[in-house]
C-alpha angles and dihedrals in degrees: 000000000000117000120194107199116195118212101040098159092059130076099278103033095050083048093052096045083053099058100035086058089065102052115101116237094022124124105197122186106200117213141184140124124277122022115324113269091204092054092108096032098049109014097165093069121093113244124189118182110242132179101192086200093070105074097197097051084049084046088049101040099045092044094052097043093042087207103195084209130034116203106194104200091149113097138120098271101167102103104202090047085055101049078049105040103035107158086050090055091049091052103048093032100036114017089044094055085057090059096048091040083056100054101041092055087054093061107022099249120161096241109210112207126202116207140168143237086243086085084075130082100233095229081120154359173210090075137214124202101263093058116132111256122231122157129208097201140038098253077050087056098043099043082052084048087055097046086046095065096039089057078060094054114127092212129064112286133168119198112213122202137216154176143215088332111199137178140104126268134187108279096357117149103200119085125208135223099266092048095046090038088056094038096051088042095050080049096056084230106143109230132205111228126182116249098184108058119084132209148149098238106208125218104231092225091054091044087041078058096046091059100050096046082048086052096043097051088049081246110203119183141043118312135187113213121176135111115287103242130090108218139155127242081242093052088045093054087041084053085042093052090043091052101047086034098237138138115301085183094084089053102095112191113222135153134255102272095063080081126068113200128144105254119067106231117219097254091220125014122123122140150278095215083180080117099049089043100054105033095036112023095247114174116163132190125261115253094253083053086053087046086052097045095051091045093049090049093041096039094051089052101049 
């Protein structure tokens, strides 16, 4: 078994890199564009630049390191700079599936496809994997594009779902909600958090694990992976405050339309993972074990 990961320099992929190159017997090419962020952390694992935009150098890659699975964690996943920069995200979350699609035909590699909940509408949830899409963004319309060809791939695919993914990674610039809810508290700044919009926010480690058990059971077929439980950003920063012990008092609850950004967000989707559990084996932490996992690996390194 050889898997080739895209993305390897963001959250996921740096989290799925992690865990592969620990599995006996598997040979993992990591790929993404730029130099590779884990090359003083991992240094045993192979690493080959690759921009999935260009179709030639994915024709070229996937042809010389004959992967027999594909894991696609690269994609535009800031909303906002997607509803702003369109033809950018179509580029990086749709032109660059072809390509993949493409290549993996060619050669008969199980292409692994990693989506997202934005492809739904937000009327309801939490969601299976049969609901109807509808997205209310444009990152939303490309990432259902992108499902949408790889539905069409003549050779096997899986598309694996996820929501709200959070974690930290080596030399990553975004933060995530824990780790803003905990700094602004320590700081004694009040914060405004969202307290209708529901989601199933997903550990990166347990969705990096998700896609390894899909890949090793030569998963085909759509998946939901995400945490169980529906919560609120509000209720999230309420279980973050509780964790650390700070003061919940600077966490105001509002509603959506206090902000004003560019993409409109789904107001309730979240996941029913039934599916994931049962076939693959799928089990993933609740959201206080994600707050203790990223406190244990932020706090070691401060």
């Amino acid at each position: 078994m050889k898997i080739l990961v895209t993305g390897s320099n963001g959250l996921l992929g740096q989290k799925v890199v992690e865990l592969l190159q620990r599995q006996p017997g598997l040979e993992l090419v990591a790929t993404s564009r730029g130099p590779n962020k884990l090359a003083g952390l991992l240094p045993a694992v192979r690493f080959v630049a690759l921009d999935v935009t260009d179709r030639a150098q994915a024709q070229r890659v996937v042809a010389a390191e004959k992967p027999t699975h594909l894991l696609h964690t690269a994609a535009m996943t800031n909303v906002d700079e997607c509803e702003l920069q369109q033809a950018a995200c179509w580029q990086h979350n749709v032109t660059a599936v072809q390509h993949l699609v493409e290549a993996c035909e060619q050669h008969q590699v199980h292409l692994l496809h990693v989506s997202t909940d934005f492809i739904f509408s937000g009327e309801e949830g939490p969601l299976a994997e049969d609901a109807a899409p509808g997205p209310v963004n444009f990152y939303g319309e490309s990432k259902l594009a992108a499902e949408q060809l790889v539905q069409q791939c003549r050779a096997p695919w899986a598309i694996l779902r996820t929501v709200l993914v959070y974690g930290v990674a080596h030399e990553y610039g975004r933060t995530n909600l824990v780790l803003w809810v905990r700094d602004s508290l320590r700081a004694g700044k009040p914060i405004k958090v969202v307290d209708d919009q529901y989601r199933t926010p997903t550990l990166a480690e347990d969705l990096a694990l998700g896609c390894w058990l899909a890949a090793r059971h030569n998963a085909t077929g759509i998946y939901h992976l995400s945490g169980q439980e529906l919560l609120t950003p509000y209720q999230m920063a309420l279980q973050t405050a509780a964790f650390f012990q700070l003061d919940s008092r600077l966490i105001e609850r509002v509603d959506a339309s206090t902000f004003t950004q560019p993409a409109r967000r789904p107001a309730r989707t979240g996941f029913l993972i039934h599916k994931a559990q049962q076939q693959l084996g799928y089990q993933p932490r609740s959201f206080t074990e994600g707050i203790a996992l990223l406190a244990r690996q932020t706090e070691a390194s401060v």
